[in-house]
GUVO-695161 format. One record per residue: residue number from 1; residue in three letters; x, y, z of N, C-alpha, C, O in turn. Coordinates in pm, 1 decimal. Atoms other than C-alpha are relative to their C-alpha. Layout:
BEGIN
  nr rest      n.u      n.v      n.w     ca.u     ca.v     ca.w      c.u      c.v      c.w      o.u      o.v      o.w
 NUM  Ala        X        Y        Z        X        Y        Z        X        Y        Z        X        Y        Z
...
! end
This chain:
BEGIN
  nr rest      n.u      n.v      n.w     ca.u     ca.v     ca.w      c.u      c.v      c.w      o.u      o.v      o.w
   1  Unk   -121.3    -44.8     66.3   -138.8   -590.5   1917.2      5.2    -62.3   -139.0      2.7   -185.0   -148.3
   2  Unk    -14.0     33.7    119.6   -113.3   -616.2   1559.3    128.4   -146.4    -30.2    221.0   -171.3     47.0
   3  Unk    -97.7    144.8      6.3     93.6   -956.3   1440.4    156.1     56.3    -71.1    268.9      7.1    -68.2
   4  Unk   -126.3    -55.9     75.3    319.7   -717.0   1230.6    -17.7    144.4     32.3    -97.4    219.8    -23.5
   5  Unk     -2.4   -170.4    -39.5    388.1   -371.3   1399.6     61.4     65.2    -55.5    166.8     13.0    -91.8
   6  Unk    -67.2   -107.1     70.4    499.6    -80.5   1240.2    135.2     17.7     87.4    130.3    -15.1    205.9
   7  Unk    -57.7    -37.6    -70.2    827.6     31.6   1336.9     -2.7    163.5     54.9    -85.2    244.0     11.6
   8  Unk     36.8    -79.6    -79.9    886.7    307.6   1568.8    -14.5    128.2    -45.3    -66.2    204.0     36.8
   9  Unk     17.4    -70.5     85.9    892.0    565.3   1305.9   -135.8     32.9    -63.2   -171.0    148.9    -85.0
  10  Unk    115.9     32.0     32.1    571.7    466.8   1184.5    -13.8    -38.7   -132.3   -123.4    -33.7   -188.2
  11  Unk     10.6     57.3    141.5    654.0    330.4    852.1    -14.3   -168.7     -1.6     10.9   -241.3     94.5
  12  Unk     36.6    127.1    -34.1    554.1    -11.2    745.8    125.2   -110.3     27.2    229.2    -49.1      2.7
  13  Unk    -89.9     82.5    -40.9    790.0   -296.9    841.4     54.7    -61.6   -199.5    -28.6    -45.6   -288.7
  14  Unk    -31.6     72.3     86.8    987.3   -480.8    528.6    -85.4    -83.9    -68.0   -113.9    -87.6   -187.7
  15  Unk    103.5    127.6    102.5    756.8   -767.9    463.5   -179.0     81.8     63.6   -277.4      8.1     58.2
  16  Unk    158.6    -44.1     65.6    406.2   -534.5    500.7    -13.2     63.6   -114.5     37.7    167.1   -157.4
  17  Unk     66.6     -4.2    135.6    231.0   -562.3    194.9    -65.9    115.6    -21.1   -164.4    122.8     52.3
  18  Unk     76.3    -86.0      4.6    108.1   -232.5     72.8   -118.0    -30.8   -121.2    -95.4   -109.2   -213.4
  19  Unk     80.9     19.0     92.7   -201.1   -219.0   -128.0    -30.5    103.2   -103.9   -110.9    196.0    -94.3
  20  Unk      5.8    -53.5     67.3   -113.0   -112.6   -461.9   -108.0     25.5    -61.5   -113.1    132.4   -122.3
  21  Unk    143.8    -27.9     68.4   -459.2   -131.8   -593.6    -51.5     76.6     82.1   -144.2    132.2     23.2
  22  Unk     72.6    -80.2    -97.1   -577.0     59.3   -314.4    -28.2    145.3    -63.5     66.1    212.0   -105.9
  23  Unk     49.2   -155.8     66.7   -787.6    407.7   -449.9    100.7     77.7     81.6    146.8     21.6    181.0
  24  Unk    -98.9    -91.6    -32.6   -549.9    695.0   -364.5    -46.2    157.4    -53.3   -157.9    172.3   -102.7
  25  Unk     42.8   -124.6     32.8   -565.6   1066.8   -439.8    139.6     58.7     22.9    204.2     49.8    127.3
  26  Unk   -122.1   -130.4      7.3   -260.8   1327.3   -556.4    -38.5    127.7     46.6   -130.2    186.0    -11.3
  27  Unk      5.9   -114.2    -46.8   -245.3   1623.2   -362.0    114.1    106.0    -74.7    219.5     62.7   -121.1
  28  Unk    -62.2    -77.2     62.1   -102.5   1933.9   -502.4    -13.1    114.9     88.7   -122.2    171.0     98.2
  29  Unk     66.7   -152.5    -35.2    -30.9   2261.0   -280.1     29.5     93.9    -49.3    137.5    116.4   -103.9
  30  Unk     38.0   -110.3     55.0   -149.4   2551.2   -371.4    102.9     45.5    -13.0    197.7    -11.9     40.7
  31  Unk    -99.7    -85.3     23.4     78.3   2819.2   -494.4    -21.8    109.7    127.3     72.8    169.7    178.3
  32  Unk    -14.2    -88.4   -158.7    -27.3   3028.3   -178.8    139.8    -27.1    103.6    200.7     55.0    172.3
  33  Unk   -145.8     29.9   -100.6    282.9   2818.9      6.6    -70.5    -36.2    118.6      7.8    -47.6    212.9
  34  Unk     41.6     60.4   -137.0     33.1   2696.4    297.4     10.8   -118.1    -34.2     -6.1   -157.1   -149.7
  35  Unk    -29.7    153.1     -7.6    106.6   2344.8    378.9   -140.1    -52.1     59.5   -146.1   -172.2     86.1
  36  Unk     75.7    105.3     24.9   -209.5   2258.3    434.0   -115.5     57.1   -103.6   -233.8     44.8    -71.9
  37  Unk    105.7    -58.6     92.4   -406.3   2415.1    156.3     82.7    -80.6   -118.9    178.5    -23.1   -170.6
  38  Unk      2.0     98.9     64.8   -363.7   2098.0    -71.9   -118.6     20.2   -118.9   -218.1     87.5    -92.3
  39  Unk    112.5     39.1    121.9   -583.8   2039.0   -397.8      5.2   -107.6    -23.7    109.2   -158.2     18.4
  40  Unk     21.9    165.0     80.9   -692.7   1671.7   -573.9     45.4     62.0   -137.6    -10.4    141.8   -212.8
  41  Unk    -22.2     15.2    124.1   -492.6   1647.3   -842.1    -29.0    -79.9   -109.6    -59.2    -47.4   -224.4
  42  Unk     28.1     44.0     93.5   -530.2   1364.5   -970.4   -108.8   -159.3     96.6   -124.3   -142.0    217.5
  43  Unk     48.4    123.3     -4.7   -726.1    998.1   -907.8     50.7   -118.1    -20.5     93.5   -102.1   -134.8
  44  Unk    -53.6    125.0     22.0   -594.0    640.5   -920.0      3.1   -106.2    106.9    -64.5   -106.6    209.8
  45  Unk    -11.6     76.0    -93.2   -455.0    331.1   -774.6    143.4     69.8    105.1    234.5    142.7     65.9
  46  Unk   -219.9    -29.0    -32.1   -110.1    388.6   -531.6    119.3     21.3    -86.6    204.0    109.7    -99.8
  47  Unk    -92.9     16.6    107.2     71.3    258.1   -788.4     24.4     81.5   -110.6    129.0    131.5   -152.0
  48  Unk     -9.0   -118.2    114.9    -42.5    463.6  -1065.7     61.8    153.6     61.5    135.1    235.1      5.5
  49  Unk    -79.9   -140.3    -37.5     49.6    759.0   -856.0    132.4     46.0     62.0    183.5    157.1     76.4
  50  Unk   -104.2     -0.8    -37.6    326.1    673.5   -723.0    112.0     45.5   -198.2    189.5    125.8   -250.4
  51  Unk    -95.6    -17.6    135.3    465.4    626.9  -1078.1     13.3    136.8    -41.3    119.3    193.1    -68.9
  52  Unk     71.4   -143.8     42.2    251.9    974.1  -1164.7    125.8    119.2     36.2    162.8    205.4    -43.5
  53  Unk    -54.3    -67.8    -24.7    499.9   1136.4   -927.0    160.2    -11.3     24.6    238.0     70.9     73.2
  54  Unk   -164.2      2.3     22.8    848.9    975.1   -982.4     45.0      4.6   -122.6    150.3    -46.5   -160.7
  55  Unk    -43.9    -27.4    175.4    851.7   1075.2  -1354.3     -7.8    147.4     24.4    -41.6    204.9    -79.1
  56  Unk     59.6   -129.7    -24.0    806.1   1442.7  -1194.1    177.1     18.7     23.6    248.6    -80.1     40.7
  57  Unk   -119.7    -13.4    -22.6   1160.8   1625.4  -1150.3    -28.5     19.0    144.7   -148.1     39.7    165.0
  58  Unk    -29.2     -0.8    -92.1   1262.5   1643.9   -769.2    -72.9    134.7     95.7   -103.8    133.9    214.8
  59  Unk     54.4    -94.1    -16.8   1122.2   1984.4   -758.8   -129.0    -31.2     13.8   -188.5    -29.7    121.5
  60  Unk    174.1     -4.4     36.2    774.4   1930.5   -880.5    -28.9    -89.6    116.5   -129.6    -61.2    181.2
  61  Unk     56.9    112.6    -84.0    761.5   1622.3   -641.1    -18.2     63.3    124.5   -104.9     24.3    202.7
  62  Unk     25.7    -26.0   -124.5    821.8   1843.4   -357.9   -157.5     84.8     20.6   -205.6     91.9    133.6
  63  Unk    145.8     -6.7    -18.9    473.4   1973.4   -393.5   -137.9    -65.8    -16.9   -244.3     -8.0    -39.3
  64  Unk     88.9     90.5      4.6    272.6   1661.0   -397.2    -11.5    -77.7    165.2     64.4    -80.1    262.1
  65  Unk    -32.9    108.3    -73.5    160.3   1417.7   -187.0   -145.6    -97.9     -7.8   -258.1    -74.9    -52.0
  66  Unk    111.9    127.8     31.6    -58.2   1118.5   -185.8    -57.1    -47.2    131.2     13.8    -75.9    227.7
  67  Unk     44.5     67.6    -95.8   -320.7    995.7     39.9    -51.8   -162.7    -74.2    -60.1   -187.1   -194.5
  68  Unk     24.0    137.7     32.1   -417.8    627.1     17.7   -126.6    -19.6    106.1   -122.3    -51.5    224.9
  69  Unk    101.8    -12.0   -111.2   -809.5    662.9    114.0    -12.5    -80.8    104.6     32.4   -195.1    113.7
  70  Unk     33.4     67.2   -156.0   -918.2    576.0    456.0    116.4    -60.8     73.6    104.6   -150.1    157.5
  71  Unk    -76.9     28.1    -35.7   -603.4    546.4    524.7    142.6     99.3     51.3    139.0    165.5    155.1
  72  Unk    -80.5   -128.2    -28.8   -271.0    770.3    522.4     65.2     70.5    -68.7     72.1     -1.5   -168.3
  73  Unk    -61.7    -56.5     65.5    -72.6   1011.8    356.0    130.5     19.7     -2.9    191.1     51.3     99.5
  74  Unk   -135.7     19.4     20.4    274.5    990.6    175.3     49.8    142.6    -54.0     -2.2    208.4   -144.1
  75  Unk    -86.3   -117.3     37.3    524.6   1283.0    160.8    103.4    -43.6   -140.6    111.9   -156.0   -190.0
  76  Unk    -62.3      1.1     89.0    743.2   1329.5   -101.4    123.3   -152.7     -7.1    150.1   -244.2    -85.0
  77  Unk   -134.3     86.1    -13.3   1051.1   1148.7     59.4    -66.1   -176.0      0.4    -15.2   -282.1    -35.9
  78  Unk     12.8    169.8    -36.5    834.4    838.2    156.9    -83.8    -29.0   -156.0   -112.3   -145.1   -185.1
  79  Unk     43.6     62.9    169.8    681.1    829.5   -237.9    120.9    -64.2    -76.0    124.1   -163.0   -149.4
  80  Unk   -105.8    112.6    110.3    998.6    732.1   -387.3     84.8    -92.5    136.6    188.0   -144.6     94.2
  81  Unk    -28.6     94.6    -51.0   1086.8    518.5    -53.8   -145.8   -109.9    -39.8   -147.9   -230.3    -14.1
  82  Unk    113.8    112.6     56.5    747.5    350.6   -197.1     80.6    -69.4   -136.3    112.6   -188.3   -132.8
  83  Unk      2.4     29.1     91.8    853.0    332.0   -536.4    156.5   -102.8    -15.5    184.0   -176.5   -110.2
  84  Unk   -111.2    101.8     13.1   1210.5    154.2   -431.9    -32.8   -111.2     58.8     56.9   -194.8     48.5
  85  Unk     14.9    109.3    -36.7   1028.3   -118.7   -251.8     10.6    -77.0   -130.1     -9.8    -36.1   -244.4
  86  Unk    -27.4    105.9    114.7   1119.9   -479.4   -434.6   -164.8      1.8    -43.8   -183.7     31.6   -161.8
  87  Unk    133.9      7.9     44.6    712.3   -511.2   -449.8   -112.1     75.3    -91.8   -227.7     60.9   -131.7
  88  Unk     90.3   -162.2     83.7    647.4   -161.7   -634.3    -53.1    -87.4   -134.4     13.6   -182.9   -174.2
  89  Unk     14.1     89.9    144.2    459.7   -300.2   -977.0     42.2     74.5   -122.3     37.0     34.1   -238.5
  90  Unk    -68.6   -102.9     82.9    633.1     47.0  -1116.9    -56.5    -77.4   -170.0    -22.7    -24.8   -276.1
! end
């Protein structure tokens, strides 16, 4: 069992550390309207993309989303619950 478990939601707990340097990738979907027909938009760290997509109006954001390789992917709502953590380096 992990020393710090996710809660039951599956988001990380308060004090887990995300890794803003961590490589990441912006997803963009297609104008087709399938939810999973995604494109690479763009390249970076977390951080950089997180920022990438809270300078985006509310709209635009709803067609992104970010994976954080080898790891998992953030929806819209949980990108700017990233970007209000105290730890964001925004």
């Amino acid at each position: 069992m992990p020393h710090n478990p996710t809660t039951f939601a599956g988001e990380p707990g308060s004090d887990h550390p995300i890794g803003w340097d961590d490589p990441a990738l912006l997803h963009r979907r297609s104008d087709t309207g399938l939810l999973h027909d995604f494109t690479v938009a763009r390249h970076g760290t977390l951080a950089q993309l997180v920022h990438q997509v809270m300078v985006m109006t509310p709209e635009q954001r709803a067609h992104y989303t970010i994976e954080r390789q080898g790891d998992r992917q953030y929806d819209p709502h949980e990108i700017v619950a990233l970007s209000q953590r105290p730890d964001y380096p925004g």
